[in-house]
C-alpha positions as CSV (number, residue, x, y, z in Angstrom):
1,X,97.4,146.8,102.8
2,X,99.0,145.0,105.7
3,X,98.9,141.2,104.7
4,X,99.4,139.0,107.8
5,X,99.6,136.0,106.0
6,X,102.6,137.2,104.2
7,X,104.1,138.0,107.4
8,X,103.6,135.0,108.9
9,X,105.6,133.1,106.6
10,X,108.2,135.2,106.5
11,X,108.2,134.8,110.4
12,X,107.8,131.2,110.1
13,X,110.7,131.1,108.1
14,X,112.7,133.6,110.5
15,X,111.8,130.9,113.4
16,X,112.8,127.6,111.6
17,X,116.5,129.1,112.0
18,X,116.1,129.6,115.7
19,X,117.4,126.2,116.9
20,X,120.2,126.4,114.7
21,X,121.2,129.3,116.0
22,X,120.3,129.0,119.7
23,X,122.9,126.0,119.6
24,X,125.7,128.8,119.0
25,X,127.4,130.3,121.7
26,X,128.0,133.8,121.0
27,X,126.2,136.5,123.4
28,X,125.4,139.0,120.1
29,X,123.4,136.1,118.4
30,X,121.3,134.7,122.1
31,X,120.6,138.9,122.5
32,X,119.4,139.0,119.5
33,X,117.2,135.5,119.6
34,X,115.7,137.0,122.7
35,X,114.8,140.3,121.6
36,X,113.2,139.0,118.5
37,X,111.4,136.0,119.4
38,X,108.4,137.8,121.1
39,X,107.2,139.8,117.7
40,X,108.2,136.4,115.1
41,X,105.8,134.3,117.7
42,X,103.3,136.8,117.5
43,X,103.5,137.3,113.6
44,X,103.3,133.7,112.9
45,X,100.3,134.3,115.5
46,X,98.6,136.5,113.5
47,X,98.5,138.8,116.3
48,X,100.5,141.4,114.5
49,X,97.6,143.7,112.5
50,X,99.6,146.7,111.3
51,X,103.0,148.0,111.1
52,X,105.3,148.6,113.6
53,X,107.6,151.5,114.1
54,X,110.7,149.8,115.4
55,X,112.1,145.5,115.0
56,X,114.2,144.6,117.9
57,X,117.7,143.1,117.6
58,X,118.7,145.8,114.8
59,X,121.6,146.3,117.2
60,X,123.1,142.7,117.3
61,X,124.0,143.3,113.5
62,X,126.1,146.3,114.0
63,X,127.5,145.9,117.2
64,X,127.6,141.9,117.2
65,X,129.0,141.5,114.0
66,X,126.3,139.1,113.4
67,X,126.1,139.6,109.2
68,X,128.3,136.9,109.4
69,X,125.2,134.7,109.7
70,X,124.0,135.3,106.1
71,X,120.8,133.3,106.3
72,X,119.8,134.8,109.5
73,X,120.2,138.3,108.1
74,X,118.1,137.5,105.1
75,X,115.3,136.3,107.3
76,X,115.5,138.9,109.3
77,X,115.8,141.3,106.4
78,X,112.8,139.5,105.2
79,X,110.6,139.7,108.1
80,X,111.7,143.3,109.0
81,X,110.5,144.9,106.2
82,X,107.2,143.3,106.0
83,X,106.5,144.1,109.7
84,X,107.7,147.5,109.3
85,X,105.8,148.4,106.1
86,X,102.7,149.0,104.4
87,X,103.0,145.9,101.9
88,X,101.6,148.1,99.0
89,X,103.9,150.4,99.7
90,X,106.8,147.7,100.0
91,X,105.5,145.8,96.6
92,X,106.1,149.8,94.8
93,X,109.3,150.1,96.4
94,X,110.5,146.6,95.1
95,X,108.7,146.9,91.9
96,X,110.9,150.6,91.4
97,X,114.3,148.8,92.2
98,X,113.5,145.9,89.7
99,X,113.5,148.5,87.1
100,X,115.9,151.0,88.4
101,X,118.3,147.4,88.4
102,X,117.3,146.3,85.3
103,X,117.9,150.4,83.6
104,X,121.4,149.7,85.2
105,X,122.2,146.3,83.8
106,X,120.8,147.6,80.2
107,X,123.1,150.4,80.7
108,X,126.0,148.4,81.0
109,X,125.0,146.2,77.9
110,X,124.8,149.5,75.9
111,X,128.0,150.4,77.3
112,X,129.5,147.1,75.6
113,X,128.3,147.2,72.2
């Protein structure tokens, strides 16, 4: 199921960084402000009903450099996934990599004793 209210906070939380970021002048981080403000205005909206296929401004991270902004990239990380997936789907992918962590960490404790 496709809950808009979950991705309207992550959106809203995606946009509160905006004037942070709009006050740094680097041409990556503005392309990417641009190309992403349209779909966060219309997920905070509500206008956004089902998933979509592609999340502009995927680019400035690579080519930009822009992981450097580590609170942006989680918001964006955030947001991305919830607009891009069925959020049943994305609550049983997180669910498996809580336990696939948690096999790992246990594994490691074995290890040590």
């Amino acid at each position: 199921m496709f809950d808009r209210r979950r991705l309207q906070q992550a959106a809203a939380r995606l946009a509160a960084l905006f004037p942070e970021y709009r006050q740094i002048d680097d041409e990556y981080l503005q392309g990417f402000l641009n190309a992403i403000s349209g779909l966060v205005a219309r997920s905070q909206a509500g206008e956004v009903r089902r998933p979509v296929a592609e999340v502009p401004g995927t680019y400035a991270f690579v080519e930009g450099h822009l992981d450097e902004y580590r609170e942006l990239l989680a918001a964006y990380a955030a947001f991305s996934m919830l607009v891009t997936t069925d959020h049943d789907e994305l609550d049983d992918f997180m669910e498996w990599a809580g336990e696939f962590r948690r096999r790992i960490q246990n594994q490691g404790t074995e290890d040590d004793g």
